[in-house]
C-alpha positions in Angstrom: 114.2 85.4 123.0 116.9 84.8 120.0 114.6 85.6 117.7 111.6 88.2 117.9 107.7 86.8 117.1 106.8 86.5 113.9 103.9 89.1 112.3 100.7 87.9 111.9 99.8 89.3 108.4 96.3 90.1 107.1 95.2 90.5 103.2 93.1 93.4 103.0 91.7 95.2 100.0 90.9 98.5 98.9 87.3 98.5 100.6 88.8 96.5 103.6 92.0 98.7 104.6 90.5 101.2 106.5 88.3 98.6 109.1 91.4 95.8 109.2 93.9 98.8 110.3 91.0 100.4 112.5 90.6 97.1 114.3 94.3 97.1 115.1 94.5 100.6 116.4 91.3 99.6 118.6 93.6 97.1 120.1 95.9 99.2 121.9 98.4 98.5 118.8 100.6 101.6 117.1 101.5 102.0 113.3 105.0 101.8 113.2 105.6 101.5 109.2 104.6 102.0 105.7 106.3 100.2 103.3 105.4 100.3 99.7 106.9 97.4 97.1 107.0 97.7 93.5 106.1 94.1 92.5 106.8 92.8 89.0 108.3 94.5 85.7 106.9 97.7 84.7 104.0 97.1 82.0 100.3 95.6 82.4 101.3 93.3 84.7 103.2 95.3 87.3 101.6 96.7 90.7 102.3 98.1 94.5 102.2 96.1 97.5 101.9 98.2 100.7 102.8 96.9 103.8 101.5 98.3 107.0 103.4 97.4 110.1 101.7 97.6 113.1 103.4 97.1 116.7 102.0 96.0 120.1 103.3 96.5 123.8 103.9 92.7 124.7 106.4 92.0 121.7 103.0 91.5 118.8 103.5 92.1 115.1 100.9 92.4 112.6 101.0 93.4 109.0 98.1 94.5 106.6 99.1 94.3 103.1 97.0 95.6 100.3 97.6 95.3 96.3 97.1 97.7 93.9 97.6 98.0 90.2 100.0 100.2 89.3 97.8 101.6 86.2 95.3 102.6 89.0 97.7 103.2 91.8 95.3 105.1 94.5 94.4 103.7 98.2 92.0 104.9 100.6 93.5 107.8 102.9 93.8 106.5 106.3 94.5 110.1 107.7 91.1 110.3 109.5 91.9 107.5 111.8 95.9 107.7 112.3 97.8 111.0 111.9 101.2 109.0 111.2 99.0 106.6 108.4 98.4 110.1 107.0 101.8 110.7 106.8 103.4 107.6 105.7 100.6 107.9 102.4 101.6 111.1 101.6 105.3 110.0 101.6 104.2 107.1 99.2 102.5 109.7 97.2 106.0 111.6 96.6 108.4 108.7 95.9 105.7 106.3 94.4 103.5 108.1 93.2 100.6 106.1 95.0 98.0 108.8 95.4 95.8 108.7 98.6 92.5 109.2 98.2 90.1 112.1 100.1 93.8 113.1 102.4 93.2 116.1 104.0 96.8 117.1 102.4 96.7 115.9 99.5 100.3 117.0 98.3 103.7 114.9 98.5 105.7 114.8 102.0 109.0 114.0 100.1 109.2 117.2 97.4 112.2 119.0 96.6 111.6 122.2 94.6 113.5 121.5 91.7 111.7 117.8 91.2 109.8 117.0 88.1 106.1 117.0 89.3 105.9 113.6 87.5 109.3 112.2 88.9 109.0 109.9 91.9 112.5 108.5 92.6 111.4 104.9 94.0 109.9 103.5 90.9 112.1 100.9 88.8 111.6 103.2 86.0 111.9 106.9 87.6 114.4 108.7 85.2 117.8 109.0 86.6 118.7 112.3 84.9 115.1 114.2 85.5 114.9 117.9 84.3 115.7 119.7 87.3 115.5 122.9 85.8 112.0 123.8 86.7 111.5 125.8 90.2 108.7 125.6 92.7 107.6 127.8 95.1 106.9 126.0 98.6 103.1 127.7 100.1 102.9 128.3 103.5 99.5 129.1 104.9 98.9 132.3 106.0 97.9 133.4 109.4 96.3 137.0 109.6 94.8 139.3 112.1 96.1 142.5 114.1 99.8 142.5 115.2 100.2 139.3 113.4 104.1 139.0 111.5 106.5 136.1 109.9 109.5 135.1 110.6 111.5 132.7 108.8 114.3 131.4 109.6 116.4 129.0 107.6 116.6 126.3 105.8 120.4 127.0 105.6 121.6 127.5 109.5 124.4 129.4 111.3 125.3 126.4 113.0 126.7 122.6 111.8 123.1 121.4 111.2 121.3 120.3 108.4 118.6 122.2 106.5 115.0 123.0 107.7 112.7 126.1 107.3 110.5 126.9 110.2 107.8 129.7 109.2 106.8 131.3 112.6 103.4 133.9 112.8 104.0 135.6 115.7 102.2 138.1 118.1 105.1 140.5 119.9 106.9 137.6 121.1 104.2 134.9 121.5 104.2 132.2 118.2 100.4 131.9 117.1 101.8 129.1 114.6 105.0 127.3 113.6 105.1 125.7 110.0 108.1 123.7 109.2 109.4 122.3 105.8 111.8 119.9 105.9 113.1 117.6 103.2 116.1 119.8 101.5 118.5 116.9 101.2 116.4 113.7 99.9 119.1 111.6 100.0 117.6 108.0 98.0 118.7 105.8 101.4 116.1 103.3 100.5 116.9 103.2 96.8 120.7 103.0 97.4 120.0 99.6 99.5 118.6 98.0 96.5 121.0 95.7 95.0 123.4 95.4 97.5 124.3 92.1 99.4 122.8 91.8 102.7 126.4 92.1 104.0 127.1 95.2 102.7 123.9 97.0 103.8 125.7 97.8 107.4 128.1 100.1 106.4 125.0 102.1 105.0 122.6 101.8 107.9 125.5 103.3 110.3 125.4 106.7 108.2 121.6 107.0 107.8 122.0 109.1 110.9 125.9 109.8 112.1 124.7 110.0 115.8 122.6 106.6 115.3 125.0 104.0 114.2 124.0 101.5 116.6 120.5 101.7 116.7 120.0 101.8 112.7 122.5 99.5 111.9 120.9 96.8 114.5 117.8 97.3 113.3 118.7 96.3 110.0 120.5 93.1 110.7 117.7 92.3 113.0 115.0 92.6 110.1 117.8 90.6 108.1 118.3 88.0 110.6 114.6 87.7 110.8 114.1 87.7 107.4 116.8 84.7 107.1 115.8 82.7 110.3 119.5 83.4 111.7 119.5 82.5 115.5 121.6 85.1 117.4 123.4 83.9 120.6 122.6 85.3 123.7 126.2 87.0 124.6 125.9 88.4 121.2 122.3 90.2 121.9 123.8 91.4 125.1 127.0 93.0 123.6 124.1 94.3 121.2 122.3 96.2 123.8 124.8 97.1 126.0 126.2 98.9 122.6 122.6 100.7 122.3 122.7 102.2 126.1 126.4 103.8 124.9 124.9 105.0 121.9 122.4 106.6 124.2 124.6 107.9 127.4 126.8 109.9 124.8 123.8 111.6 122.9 121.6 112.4 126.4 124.8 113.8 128.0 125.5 116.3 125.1 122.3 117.3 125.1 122.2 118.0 128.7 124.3 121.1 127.9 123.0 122.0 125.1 119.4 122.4 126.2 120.8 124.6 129.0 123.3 126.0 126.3 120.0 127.3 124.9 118.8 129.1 128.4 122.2 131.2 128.4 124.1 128.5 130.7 127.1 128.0 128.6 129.4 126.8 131.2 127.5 123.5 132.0 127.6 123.1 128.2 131.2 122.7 128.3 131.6 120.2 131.0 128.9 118.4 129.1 131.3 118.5 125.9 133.9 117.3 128.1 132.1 114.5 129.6 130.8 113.4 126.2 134.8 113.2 124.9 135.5 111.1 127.6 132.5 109.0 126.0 133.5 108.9 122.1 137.3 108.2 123.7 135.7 105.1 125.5 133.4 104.2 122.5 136.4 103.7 120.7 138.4 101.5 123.1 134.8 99.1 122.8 134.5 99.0 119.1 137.3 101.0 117.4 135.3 104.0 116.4 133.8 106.8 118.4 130.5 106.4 117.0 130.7 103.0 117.6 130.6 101.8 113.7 132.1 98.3 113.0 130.9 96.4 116.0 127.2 95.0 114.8 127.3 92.2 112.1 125.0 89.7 110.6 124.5 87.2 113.5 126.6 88.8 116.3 128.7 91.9 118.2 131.9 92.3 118.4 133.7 94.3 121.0 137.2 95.0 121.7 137.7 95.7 125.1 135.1 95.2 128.2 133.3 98.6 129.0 135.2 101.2 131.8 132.6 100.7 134.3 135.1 103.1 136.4 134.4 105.8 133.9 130.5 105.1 132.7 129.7 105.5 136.9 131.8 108.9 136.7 130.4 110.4 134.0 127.0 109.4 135.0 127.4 110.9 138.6 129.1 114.3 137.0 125.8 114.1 135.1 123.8 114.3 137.3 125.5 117.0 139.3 125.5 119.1 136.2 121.3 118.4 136.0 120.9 119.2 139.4 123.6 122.4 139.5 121.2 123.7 135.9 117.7 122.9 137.4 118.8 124.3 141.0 119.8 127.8 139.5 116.3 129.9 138.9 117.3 131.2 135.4 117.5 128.3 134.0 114.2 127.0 135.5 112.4 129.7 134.6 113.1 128.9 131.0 113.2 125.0 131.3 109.6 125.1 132.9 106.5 125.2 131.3 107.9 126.1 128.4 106.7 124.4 125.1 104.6 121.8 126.5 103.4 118.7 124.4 100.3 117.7 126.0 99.6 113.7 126.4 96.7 113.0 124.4 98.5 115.3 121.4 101.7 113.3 121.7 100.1 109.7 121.6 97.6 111.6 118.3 101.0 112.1 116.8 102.5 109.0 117.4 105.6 111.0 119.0 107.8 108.2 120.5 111.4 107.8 122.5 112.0 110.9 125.3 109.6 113.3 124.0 106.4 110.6 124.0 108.0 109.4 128.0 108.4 113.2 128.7 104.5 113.1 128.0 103.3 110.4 130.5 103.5 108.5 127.5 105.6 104.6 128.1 106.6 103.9 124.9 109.8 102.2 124.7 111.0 99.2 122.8 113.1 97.4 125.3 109.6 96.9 127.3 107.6 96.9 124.7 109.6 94.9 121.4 112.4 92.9 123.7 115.3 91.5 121.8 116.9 90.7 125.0 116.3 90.5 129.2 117.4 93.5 130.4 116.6 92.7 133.9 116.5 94.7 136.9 118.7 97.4 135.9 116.1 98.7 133.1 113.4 100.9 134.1 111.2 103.0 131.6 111.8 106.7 133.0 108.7 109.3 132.0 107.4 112.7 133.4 104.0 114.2 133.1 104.3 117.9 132.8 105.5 117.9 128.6 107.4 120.9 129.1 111.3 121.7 128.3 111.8 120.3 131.7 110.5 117.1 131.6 112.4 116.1 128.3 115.3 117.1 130.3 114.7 115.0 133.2 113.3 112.3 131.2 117.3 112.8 129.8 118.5 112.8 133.4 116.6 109.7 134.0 117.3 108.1 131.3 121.4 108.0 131.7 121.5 106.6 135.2 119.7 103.8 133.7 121.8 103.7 131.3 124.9 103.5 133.3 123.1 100.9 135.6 122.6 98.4 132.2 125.8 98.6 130.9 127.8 97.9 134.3 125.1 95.1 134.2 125.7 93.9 130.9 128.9 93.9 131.1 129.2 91.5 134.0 126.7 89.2 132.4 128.8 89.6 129.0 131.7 88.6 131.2 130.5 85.7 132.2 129.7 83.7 129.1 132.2 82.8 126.5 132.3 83.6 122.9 130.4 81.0 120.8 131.3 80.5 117.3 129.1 83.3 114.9 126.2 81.6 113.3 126.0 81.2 109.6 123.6 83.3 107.8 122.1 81.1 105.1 120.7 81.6 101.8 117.3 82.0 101.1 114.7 84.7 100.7 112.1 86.5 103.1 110.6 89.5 104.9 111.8 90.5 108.3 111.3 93.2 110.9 113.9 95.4 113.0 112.8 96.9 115.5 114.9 98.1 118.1 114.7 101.5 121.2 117.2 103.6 119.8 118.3 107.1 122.1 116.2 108.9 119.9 113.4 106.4 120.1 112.3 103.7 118.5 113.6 102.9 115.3 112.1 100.0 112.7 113.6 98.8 109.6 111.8 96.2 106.9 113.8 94.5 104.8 113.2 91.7 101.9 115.8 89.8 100.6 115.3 88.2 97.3 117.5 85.4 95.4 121.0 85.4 96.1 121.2 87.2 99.4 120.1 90.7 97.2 118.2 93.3 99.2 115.2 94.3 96.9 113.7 96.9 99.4 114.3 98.2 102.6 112.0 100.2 104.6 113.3 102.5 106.9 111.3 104.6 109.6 113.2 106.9 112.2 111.8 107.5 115.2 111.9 111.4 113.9 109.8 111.0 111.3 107.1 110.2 113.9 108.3 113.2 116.2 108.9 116.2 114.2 105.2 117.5 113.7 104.5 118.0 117.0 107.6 120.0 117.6 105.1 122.9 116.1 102.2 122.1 118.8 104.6 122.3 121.6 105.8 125.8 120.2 102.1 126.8 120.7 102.0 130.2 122.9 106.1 130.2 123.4 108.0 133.1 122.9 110.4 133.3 120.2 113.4 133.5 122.1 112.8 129.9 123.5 112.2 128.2 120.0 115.9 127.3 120.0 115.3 125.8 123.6 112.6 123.8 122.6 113.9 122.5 119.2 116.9 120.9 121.1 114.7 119.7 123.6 112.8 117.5 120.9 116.5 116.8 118.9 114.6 115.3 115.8 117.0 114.2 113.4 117.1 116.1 110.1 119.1 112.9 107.9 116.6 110.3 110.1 113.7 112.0 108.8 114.6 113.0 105.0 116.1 109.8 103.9 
C-alpha cells in the first residue's frame, strides 16, 4: 500500500461527456474534482483540458478528460446529473472562462464585485493589473408572501472569522430560505502554485486552511509522490496518519464547546478551550509547531518526540465527560436536537462529505474508502442517522475516541520500526492524485509537474467546497436564533472553499 492505484483515464468528447461521467456515477463512484488545464501558448493553437476526477469506495480512480479549443471554450453542463459537476463548471466558468452550456445557473461561482466581467484570473494571459474600479451588485432572489422579511447578516463578522453573507427570508422566527454568498477573499491559491518547485509547494499547502495543515499539505505531496513514482516507507505513512488523527482530535474537541457555546453552555466551552491547549502544546512537542506545520515532506514524516499517549487518553476521556455532561443537561438538548436536519438522500445529492455526510447515515470517509495506509483495528467509521445538530455532535464525540484509539496505536507500531533512509524524489514529469480524510472531510489535490520539477497546475478541492450548500437546506424550518448553532455544527471552511 506505498503507493495508491493508479486512475484509469477515459478520452471523452463534447457529445461523449455527459454518458462517460453518467456511467461512472451509475457505478456507485463520486466526483471528487474538476480540474481545468490551459494547454499550449495563447493563440490558434492553444485550448482547455478538463480533468474530471472521479473516486470509488474500494481505493478506484478514474479520470474523464475532455479537450476543447480555447476560441470555442464551452462544455456540456453536467448540472442535471451531479449537483457538485454543476458546481465545479461554474467555478471554471469564473477563473477560466470555460462557459457551461444549458446550466441552470449560468453565472460564475468565483466573482468578486469589483472583477472585470471579462477578467478570469487563471488564464496565462489574465491581466495582472485589471480595472477594478467598476462595482457590481450581488442579486439575491427574492422570496415574497405575507409576513415574509430579510435578514442579512455579514459578510464582515463580529467574531475572528472570515467573510460570508447569509441572506435569510424569515417568517417570525422560522427561515423560509437561506442564501449565502461566499467568495470575498479569492485568494489565487492555485495560481500562486504555478512555478514553484515541487519542494516549495508545502509551505503553501499548510496555509490553504490554518486549521488544515496536515491534511492539505499530505495531500499535495501525495499527488506529488504519485505524480513522480516516489515510494513512501511504511513507518513514514504511519507517522503520516497518526499526524492526520491529531490534526483531527484538536479541531473535534474545540468544536465540542463551541457547538454547545452556541446553545448558551459557555462553561463547557472553556474546558474545551482548555483541553484543546493542552493539544496545540502537545502538537508542538511532535512536530515543533502547534498546528503541526514542518513535519510532512516529499517522501516521508518527521516527528520529534513519540506522542503523550498519557495525555491523548486524558483528554479524550475529559471529552467525553464534557459530551455527556452537555447532552445530559435538557437545555442544551432541546436545542442540539432536531434542529437543522440534513436529510440522507439531500446530503449524498450534494455530495456533502467528512462529519456532516456520516452525521447523515452517509459512510464516506477516505481512510475506508482511498487507504494510504492499514489502520487496523483501532479505526472504525463513526455515523448517526438523525442529521440533526445532534448527530454532527456525536458523530464529533465518536469520532475522537477513535482518534485517540489510532494514535496510541500508531504510535506503538511507529515504535517499533526503525527510521529508514528518506527516498529520493526523482526528476521527471507526471499527473498525480492526493487524496487523503482530512477532520473536515475528505480533501483531494491534483497536481502536474512539468520539466524540471516545476508545478504547472495544481488542483485543489476542500472538502468544504462540497459541504457548504447544504448548510442552507439544513437551515430549512429553523428558527433564527439557532443559525449560529447550526453553522458551527457544519464548520465549513471559509479560506478551504474560496481559494
Amino acid at each position: 500500500m506505498s503507493r495508491l492505484n493508479a486512475p484509469e483515464v477515459l478520452q471523452a468528447t463534447r457529445e461523449t461527456l455527459a454518458g462517460t461521467v453518467a456511467a461512472q456515477l451509475a457505478r456507485g463512484f463520486r466526483l471528487a474534482l474538476v480540474a481545468a488545464h490551459e494547454d499550449g501558448p495563447v493563440g490558434p493553437e492553444a485550448g482547455f483540458r478538463i480533468v474530471y476526477v472521479l473516486l470509488g469506495t474500494a481505493g478506484e480512480r478514474v479520470e474523464v478528460v475532455v479537450e476543447i479549443p480555447r476560441d470555442d471554450a464551452w462544455l456540456p453542463t453536467l448540472a442535471g446529473i451531479s449537483y457538485p459537476a454543476g458546481r465545479f463548471e461554474r467555478e471554471m466558468r469564473g477563473l477560466y472562462g470555460i462557459v457551461p452550456r444549458d446550466h441552470p445557473q449560468p453565472y460564475r461561482l468565483v466573482r468578486h464585485g469589483h472583477w472585470p466581467t471579462s477578467f478570469h484570473p487563471m488564464l496565462s494571459d489574465a491581466d495582472p493589473n485589471p480595472d477594478f474600479t467598476a462595482r457590481a451588485g450581488f442579486p439575491f432572489a427574492e422570496v415574497t408572501g405575507k409576513g415574509v422579511y430579510e435578514i442579512p447578516v455579514g459578510p464582515v463578522h463580529a467574531g475572528l472569522i472570515e467573510p460570508g453573507h447569509f441572506r435569510f427570508s424569515v417568517v417570525g422566527e422560522t427561515i423560509v430560505r437561506m442564501y449565502q454568498r461566499l467568495y470575498f477573499v479569492h485568494r489565487g491559491v492555485e495560481k500562486l502554485f504555478q512555478g514553484r518547485q515541487v519542494a516549495d509547494g508545502i509551505a503553501l499547502a499548510e496555509r490553504i486552511s490554518g486549521d488544515t495543515a496536515v491534511g492539505h499539505s499530505l495531500a499535495y505531496v501525495m499527488a506529488v509522490e504519485d505524480a513522480l513514482g516516489v515510494d513512501v516507507p511504511e513507518r513514514d505513512r504511519l507517522v503520516r496518519a497518526l499526524l492526520l488523527e491529531c490534526e483531527r482530535l484538536y479541531n473535534h474537541v474545540n468544536d465540542l464547546g463551541a457547538i454547545v457555546n452556541d446553545a448558551g453552555f459557555g462553561i463547557v466551552n472553556q474546558h474545551a478551550g482548555r483541553l484543546r491547549e493542552s493539544l496545540l502544546r502537545h502538537n508542538a512537542r511532535l512536530t515543533g509547531h502547534r498546528l503541526l506545520r514542518g513535519a510532512i515532506r516529499l517522501g516521508g514524516a518527521d516527528l520529534l518526540a513519540a506522542p503523550d499517549l498519557d495525555l491523548i487518553d486524558g483528554v479524550a476521556a475529559e471529552a467525553a465527560e464534557l459530551a455527556a455532561i452537555s447532552t445530559g443537561h435538557p437545555m442544551v438538548a432541546n436545542r442540539l436536537n432536531t434542529t437543522a436536519v440534513l436529510p440522507a438522500g439531500q446530503a449524498r445529492g450534494f455530495g456533502v462529505l467528512g462529519y456532516v455526510a456520516r452525521a447523515s447515515g452517509i459512510a464516506v470517509d477516505a481512510r475506508a474508502d482511498q487507504p494510504f495506509v492499514d489502520l487496523g483495528e483501532a479505526f472504525r467509521v463513526v455515523t448517526a442517522e438523525t442529521g440533526d445538530v445532534r448527530a454532527r455532535f456525536d458523530v464529533r464525540v465518536g469520532e475522537i475516541a477513535v482518534a485517540a484509539a489510532l494514535v496510541a496505536d500508531l504510535g506503538a507500531r511507529i515504535s517499533a520500526l526503525e527510521a529508514t533512509t528518506a527516498p529520493t524524489v526523482p526528476g521527471g514529469t507526471g499527473a498525480g492524485l492526493g487524496v487523503v480524510e482530512a477532520w473536515r472531510g475528505t480533501l483531494v489535490h491534483r497536481v502536474e509537474v512539468g520539466a524540471g520539477g516545476v508545478l504547472t497546475r495544481v488542483k485543489v478541492v476542500d472538502p468544504s467546497f462540497h459541504t457548504w450548500p447544504a448548510l442552507g437546506i439544513a437551515l430549512a424550518d429553523t428558527i433564527v436564533p439557532d443559525f449560529p448553532l447550526a453553522n458551527k455544527s457544519f464548520n465549513c471552511s471559509y479560506a478551504g472553499n474560496d481559494l
